[in-house]
SEDOLUM-984911 format. One record per atom (N, C-alpha, C): x negated, y, z negated; residue in one letter. Coordinates in steps of 0.05 Angstrom, whole numbers, padded with zeros to 5 digits, always signed. Layout:
! SEDOLUM-984911
XYZa/...
END
This chain:
! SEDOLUM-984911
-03154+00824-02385x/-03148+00811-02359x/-03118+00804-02359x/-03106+00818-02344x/-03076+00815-02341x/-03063+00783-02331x/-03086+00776-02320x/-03073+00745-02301x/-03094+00731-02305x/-03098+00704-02313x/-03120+00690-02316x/-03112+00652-02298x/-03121+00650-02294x/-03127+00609-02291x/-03134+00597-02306x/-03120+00576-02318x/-03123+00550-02338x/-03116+00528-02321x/-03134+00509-02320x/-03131+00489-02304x/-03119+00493-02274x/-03093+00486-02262x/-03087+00492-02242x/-03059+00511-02244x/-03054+00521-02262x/-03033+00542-02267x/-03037+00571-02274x/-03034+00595-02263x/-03047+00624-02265x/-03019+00626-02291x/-03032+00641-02310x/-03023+00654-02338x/-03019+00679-02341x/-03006+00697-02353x/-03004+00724-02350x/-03008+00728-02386x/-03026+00750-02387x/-03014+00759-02417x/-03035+00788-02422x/-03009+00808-02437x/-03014+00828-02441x/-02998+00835-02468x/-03007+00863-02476x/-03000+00874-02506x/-02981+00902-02497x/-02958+00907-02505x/-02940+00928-02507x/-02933+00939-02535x/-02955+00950-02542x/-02937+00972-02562x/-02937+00946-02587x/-02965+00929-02588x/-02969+00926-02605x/-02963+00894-02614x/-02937+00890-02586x/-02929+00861-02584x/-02941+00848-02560x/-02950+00823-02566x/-02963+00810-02537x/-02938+00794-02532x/-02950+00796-02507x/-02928+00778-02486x/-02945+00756-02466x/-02940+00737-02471x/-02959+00706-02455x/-02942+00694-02439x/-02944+00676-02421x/-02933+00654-02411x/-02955+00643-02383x/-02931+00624-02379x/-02938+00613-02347x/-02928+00620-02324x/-02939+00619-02307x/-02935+00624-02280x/-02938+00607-02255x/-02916+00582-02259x/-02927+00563-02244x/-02918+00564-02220x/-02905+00584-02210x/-02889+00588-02179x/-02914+00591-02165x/-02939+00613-02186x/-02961+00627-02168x/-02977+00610-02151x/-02986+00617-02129x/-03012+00596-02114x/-03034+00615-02108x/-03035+00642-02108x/-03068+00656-02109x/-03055+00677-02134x/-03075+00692-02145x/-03082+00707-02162x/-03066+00740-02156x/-03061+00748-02127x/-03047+00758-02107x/-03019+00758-02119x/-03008+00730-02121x/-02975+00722-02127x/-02977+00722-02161x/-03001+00710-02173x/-02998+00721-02206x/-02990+00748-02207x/-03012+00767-02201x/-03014+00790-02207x/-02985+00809-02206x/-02975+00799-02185x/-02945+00803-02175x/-02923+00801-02180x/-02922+00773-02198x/-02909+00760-02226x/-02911+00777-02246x/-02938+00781-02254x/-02940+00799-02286x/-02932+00833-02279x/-02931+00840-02263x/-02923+00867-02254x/-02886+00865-02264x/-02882+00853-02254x/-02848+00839-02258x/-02843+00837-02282x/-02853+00818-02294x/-02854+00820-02323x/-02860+00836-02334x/-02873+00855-02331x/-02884+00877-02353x/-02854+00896-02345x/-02843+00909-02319x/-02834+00915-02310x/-02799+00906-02330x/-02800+00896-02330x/-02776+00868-02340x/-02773+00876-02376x/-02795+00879-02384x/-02804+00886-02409x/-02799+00910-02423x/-02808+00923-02397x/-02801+00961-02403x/-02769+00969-02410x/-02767+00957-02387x/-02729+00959-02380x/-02709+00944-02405x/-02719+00923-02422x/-02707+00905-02442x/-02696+00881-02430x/-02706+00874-02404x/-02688+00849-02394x/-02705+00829-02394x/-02734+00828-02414x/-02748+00809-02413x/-02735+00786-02430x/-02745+00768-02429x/-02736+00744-02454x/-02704+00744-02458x/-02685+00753-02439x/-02659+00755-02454x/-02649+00734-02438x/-02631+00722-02451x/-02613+00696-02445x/-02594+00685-02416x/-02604+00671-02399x/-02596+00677-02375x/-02567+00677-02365x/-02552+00663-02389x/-02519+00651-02376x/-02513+00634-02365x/-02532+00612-02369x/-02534+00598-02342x/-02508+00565-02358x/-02500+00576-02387x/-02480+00548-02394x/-02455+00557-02380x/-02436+00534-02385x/-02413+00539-02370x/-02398+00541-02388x/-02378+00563-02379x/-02363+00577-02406x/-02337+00551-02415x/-02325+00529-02396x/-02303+00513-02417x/-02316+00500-02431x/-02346+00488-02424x/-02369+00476-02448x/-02373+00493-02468x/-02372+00510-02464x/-02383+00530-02496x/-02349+00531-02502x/-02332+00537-02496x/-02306+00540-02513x/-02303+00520-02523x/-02307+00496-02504x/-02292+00470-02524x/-02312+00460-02543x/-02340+00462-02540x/-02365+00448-02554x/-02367+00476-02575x/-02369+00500-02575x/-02378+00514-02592x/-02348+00529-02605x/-02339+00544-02580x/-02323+00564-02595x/-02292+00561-02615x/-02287+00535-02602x/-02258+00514-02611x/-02265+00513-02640x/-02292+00499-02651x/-02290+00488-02672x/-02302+00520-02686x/-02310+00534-02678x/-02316+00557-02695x/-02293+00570-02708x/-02273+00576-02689x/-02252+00593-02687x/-02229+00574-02705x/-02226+00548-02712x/-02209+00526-02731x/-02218+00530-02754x/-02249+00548-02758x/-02262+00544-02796x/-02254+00570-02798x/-02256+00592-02781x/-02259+00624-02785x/-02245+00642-02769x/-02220+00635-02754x/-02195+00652-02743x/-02169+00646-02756x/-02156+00664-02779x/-02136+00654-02784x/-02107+00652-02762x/-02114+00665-02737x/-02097+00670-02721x/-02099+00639-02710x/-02113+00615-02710x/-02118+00602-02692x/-02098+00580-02691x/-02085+00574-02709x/-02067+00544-02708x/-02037+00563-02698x/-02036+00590-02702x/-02005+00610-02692x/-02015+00619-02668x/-02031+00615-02648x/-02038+00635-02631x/-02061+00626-02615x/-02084+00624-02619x/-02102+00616-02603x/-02106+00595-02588x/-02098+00572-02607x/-02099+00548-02599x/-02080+00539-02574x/-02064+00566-02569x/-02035+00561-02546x/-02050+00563-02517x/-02074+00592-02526x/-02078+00606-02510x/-02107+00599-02489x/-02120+00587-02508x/-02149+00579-02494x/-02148+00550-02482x/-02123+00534-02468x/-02125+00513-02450x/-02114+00534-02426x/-02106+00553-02427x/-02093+00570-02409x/-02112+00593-02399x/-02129+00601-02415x/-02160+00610-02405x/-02173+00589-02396x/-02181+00562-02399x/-02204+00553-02396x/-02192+00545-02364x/-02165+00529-02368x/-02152+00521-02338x/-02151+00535-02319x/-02154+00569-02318x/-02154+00579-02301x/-02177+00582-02279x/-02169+00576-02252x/-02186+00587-02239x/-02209+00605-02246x/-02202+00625-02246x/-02227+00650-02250x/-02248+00638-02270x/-02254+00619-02286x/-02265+00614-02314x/-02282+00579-02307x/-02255+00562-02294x/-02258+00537-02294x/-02282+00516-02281x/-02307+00522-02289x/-02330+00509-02257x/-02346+00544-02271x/-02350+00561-02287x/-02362+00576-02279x/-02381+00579-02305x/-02400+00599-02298x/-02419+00598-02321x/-02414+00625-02332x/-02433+00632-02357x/-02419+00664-02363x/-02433+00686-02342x/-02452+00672-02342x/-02473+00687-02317x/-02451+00708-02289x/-02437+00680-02283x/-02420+00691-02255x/-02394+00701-02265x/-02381+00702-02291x/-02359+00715-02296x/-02364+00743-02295x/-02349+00762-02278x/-02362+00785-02274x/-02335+00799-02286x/-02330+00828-02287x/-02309+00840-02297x/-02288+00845-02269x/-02298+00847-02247x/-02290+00845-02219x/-02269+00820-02232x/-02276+00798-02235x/-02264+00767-02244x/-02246+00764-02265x/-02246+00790-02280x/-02234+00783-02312x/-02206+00801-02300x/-02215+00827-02284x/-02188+00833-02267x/-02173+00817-02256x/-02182+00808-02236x/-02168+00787-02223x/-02148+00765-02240x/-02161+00753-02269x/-02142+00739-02283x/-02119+00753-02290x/-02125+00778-02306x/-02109+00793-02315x/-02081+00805-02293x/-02089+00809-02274x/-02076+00809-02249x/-02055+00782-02248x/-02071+00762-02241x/-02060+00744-02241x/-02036+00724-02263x/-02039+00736-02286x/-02028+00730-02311x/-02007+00750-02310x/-02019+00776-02299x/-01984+00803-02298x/-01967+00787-02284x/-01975+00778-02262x/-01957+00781-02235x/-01945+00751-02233x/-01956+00731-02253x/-01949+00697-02256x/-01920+00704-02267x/-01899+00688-02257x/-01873+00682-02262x/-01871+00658-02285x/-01862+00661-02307x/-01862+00639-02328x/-01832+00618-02312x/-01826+00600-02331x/-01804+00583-02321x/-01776+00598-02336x/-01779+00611-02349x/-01751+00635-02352x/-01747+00659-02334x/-01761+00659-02310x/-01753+00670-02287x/-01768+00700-02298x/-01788+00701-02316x/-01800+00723-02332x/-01821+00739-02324x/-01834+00756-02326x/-01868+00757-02327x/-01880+00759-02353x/-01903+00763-02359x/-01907+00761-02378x/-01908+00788-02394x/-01906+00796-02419x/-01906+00818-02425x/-01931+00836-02427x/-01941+00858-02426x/-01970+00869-02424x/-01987+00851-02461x/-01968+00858-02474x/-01984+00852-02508x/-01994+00827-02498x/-01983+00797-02479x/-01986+00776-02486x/-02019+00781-02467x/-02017+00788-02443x/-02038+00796-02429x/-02059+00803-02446x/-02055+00825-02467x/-02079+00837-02478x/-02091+00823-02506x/-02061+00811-02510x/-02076+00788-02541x/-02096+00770-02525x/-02099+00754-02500x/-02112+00741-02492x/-02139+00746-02477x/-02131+00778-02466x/-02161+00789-02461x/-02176+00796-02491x/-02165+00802-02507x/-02177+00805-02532x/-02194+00774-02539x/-02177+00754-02545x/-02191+00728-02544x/-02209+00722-02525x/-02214+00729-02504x/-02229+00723-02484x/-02255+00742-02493x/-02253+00767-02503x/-02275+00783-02509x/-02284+00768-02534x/-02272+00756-02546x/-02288+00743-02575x/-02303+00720-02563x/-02302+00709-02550x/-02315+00683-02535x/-02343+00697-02528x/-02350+00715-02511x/-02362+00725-02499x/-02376+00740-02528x/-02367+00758-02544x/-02378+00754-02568x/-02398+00742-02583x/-02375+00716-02582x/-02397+00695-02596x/-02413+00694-02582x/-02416+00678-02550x/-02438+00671-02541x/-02465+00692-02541x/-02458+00715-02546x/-02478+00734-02543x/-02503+00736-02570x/-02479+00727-02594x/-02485+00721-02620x/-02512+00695-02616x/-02497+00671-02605x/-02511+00647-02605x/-02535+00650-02591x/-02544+00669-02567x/-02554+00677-02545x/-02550+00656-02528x/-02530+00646-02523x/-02522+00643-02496x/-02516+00667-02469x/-02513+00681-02477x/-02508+00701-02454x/-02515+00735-02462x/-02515+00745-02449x/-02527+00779-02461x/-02508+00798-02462x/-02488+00802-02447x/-02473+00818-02445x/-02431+00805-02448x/-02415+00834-02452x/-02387+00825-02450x/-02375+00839-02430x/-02373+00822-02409x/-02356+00842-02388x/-02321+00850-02394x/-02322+00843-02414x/-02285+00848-02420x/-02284+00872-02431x/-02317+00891-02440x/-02312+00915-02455x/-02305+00930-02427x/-02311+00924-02411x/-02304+00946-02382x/-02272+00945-02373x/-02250+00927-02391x/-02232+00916-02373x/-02212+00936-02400x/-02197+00956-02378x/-02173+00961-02388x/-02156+00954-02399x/-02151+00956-02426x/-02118+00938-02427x/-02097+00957-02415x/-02074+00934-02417x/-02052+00941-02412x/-02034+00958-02430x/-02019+00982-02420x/-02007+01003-02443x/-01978+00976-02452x/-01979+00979-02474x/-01959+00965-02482x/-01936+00982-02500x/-01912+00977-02497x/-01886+00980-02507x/-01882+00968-02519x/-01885+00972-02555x/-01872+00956-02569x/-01851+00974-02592x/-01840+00988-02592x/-01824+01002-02597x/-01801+00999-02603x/-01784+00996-02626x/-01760+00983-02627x/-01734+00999-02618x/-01726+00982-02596x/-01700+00998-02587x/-01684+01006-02603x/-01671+00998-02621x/-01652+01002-02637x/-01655+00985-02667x/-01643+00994-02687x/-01632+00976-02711x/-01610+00969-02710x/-01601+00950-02724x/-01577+00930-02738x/-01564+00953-02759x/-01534+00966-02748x/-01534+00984-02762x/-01513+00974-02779x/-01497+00987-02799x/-01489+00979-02824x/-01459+00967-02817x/-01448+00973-02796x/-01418+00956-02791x/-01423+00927-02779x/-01444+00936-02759x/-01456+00905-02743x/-01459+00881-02758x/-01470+00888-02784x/-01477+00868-02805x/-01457+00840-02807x/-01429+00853-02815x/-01409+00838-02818x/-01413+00816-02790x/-01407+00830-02778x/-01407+00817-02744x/-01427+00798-02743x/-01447+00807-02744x/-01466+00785-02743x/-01471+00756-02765x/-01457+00769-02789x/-01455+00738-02803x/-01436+00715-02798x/-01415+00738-02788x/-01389+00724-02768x/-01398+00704-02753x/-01416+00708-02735x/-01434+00694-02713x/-01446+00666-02731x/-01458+00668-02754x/-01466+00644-02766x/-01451+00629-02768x/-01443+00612-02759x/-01423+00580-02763x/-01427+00558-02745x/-01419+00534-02748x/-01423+00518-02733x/-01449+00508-02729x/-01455+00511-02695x/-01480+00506-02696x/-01509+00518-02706x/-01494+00549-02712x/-01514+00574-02713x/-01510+00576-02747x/-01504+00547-02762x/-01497+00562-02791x/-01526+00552-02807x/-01543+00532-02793x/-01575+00535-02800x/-01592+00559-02803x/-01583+00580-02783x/-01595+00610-02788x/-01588+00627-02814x/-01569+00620-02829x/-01546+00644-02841x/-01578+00642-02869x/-01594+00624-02880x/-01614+00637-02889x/-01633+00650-02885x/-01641+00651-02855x/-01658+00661-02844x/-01663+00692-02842x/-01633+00696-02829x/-01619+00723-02834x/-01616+00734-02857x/-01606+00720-02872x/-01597+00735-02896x/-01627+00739-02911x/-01648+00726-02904x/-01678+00739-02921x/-01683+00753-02907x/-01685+00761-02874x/-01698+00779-02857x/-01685+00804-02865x/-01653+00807-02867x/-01642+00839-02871x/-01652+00836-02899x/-01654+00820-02919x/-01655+00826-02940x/-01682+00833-02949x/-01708+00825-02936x/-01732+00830-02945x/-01746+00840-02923x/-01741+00838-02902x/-01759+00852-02876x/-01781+00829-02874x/-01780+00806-02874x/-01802+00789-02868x/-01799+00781-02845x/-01826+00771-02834x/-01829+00761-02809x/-01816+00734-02809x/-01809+00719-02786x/-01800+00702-02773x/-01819+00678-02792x/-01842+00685-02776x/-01863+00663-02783x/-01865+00659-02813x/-01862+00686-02826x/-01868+00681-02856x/-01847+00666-02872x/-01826+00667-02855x/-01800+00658-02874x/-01801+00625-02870x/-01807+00619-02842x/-01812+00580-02841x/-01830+00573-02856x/-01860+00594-02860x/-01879+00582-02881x/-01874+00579-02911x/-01857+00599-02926x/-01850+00599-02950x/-01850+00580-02968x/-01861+00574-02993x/-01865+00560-03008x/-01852+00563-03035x/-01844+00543-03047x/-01820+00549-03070x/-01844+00556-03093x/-01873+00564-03094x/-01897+00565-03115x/-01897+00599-03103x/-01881+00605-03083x/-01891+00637-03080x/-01860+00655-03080x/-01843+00643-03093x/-01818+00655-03100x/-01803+00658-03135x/-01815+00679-03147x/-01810+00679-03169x/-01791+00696-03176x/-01765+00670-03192x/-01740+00686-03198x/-01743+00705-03214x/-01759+00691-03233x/-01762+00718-03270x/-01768+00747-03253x/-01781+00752-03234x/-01790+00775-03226x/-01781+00786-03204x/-01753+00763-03191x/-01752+00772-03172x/-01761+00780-03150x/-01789+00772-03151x/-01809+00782-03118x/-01819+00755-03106x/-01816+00753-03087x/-01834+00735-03065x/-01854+00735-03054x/-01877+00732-03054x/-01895+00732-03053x/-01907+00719-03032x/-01905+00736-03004x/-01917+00723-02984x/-01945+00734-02973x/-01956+00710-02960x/-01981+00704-02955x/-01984+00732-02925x/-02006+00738-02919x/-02017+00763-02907x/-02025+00747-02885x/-02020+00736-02866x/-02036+00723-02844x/-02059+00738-02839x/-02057+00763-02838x/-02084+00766-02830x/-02111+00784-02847x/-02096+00784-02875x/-02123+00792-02892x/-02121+00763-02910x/-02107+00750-02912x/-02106+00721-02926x/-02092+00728-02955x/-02092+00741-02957x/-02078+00758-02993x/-02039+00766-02988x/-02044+00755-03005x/-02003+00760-03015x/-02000+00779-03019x/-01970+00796-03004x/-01960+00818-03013x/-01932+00811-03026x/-01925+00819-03052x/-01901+00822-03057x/-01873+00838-03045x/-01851+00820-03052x/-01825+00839-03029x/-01805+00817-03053x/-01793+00848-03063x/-01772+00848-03079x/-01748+00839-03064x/-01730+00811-03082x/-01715+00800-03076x/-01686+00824-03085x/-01663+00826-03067x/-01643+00833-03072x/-01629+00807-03080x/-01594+00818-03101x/-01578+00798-03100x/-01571+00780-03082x/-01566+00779-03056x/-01555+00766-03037x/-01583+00746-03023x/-01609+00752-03029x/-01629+00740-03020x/-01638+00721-03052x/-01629+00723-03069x/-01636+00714-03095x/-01615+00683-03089x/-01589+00689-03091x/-01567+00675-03087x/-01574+00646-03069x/-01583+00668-03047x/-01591+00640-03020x/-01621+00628-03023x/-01635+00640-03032x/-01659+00623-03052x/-01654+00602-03070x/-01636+00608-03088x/-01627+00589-03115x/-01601+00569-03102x/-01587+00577-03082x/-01572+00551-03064x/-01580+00538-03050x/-01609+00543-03041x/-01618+00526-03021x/-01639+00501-03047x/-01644+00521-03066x/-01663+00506-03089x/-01642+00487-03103x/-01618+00480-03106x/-01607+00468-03114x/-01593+00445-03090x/-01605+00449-03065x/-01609+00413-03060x/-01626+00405-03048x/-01653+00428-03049x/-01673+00399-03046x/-01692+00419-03063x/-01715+00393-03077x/-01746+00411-03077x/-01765+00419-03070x/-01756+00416-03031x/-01769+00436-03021x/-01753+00462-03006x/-01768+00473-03006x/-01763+00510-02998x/-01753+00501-02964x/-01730+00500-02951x/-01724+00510-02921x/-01709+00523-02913x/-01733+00538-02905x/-01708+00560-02882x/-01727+00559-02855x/-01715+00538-02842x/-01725+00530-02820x/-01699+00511-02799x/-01707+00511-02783x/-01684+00497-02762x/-01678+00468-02767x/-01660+00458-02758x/-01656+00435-02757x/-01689+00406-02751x/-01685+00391-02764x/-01712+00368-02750x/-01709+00371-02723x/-01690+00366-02711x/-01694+00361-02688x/-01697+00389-02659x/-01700+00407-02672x/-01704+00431-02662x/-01742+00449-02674x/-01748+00461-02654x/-01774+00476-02659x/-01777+00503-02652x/-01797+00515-02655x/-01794+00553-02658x/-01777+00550-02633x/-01781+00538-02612x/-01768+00551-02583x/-01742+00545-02589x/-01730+00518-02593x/-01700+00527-02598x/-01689+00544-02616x/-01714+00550-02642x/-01697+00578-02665x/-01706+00601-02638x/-01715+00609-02625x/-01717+00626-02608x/-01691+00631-02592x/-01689+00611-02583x/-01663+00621-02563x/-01638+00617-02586x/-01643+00595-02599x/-01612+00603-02621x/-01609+00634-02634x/-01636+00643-02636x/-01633+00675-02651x/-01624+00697-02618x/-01627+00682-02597x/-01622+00702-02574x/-01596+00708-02574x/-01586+00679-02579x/-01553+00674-02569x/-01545+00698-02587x/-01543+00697-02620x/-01532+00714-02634x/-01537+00735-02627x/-01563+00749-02622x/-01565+00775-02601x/-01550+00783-02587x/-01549+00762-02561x/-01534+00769-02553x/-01499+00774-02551x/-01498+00753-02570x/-01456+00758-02577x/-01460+00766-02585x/-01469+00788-02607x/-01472+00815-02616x/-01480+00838-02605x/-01489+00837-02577x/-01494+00857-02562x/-01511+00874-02570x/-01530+00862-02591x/-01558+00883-02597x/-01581+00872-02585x/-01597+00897-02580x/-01623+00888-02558x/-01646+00898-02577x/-01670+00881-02579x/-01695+00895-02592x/-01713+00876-02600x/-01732+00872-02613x/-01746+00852-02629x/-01728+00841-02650x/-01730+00809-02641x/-01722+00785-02655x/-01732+00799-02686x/
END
């Protein structure tokens, strides 16, 4: 019997392939509106959209209650990068008041749209990579929740990225060099280690403010920096001129800096690295 009555509530329950399926049916009021219910459901069943998770939480509750504190134990990107990026997802319109249910990919355009075509306060737009690092973040949210069963599906797998240019215009070629150390003085003479490890070892920006005087070994000459994103150290052989400004900076303090002044932060080493750019007249990645 496909539809039955228990007390004043009609019940549905049937066997598929070995699995039963039960519940209630308390919308029903004749046997007519059961029978009509369990058709649906069986129906519902066939297709795979029975029992699946409706969407019905609201996605800045699950970021800030679930996905914040997930992504602080198990994203190493999260204290350089995420943490910038998800008050700027959650604040937005398209997201802000909504559940995952009604985020549609129609909606995830529209942000993405809206994020191309937003003017920053340097008179800028934004670049496509910054667009697509954040639709990327946005698809891990949706991720998780699918993981947790909060929601069933990711509409960000339907959403195009953006073709990005990251291509280096040019190098720092071998006369420029001079020129550019020329440029270190004064106010710009906080950089002259910065520089002098970046031509000398090819390290990142970020890696050189993190540096630790336990991951620079003279006997061997290599430095030993940390992998942001497999977590494991790769070594990078010190030249003379990067050895020199290691062991002068180690001879007045015991800690390791090659970092900006206290009273300056990445954004002013940002534009202080522009300025020399640009009185040097080279264009490309910092």
């Amino acid at each position: 019997m496909p539809v039955h009555k228990r007390a004043s509530k009609w019940h549905y329950a049937f066997c598929i392939r070995g699995v039963r399926f039960r519940g209630a049916i308390p919308e029903a009021r004749t046997k007519f509106e059961a029978e009509k219910a369990e058709t649906k459901i069986r129906q519902e069943v066939y297709e795979g959209g029975y029992g699946r998770p409706s969407g019905e939480k609201d996605f800045v509750s699950f970021v800030e209650e679930v996905f914040e504190p997930w992504a602080r134990e198990n994203k190493r990107s999260f204290k350089t990068n995420d943490k910038y990026k998800l008050p700027m997802i959650c604040e937005s319109k398209c997201f802000k008041g909504k559940t995952f249910a009604q985020i549609s990919p129609l909606l995830i355009e529209k942000y993405k749209k809206e994020r191309r075509e937003g003017v920053m306060e340097n008179k800028r737009t934004r670049k496509p990579s910054t667009i697509n690092r954040e639709l990327g973040l946005l698809s891990t949210i949706f991720s998780l929740a699918i993981k947790y069963g909060v929601t069933y599906s990711n509409p960000c797998r339907e959403i195009p990225w953006l073709p990005e240019n990251n291509n280096r215009v040019r190098y720092l070629l071998d006369e420029e060099e001079p020129q550019l150390f020329a440029l270190l003085n004064g106010r710009r003479a906080h950089l002259l280690p910065l520089v002098t490890l970046a031509i000398g070892t090819g390290m990142r920006r970020g890696d050189q403010l993190n540096l630790c005087w336990e991951k620079v070994d003279f006997q061997r000459n290599v430095i030993y920096v940390p992998n942001s994103k497999t977590g494991k150290d790769y070594g990078v052989p010190m030249n003379a001129d990067v050895r020199d400004t290691l062991l002068q900076l180690r001879s007045h303090t015991n800690r390791l800096r090659l970092r900006v002044h206290e009273s300056e932060n990445k954004q002013a080493l940002r534009r202080s690295q522009e300025s020399v750019r640009n009185g040097l007249s080279v264009s490309g990645n910092s």
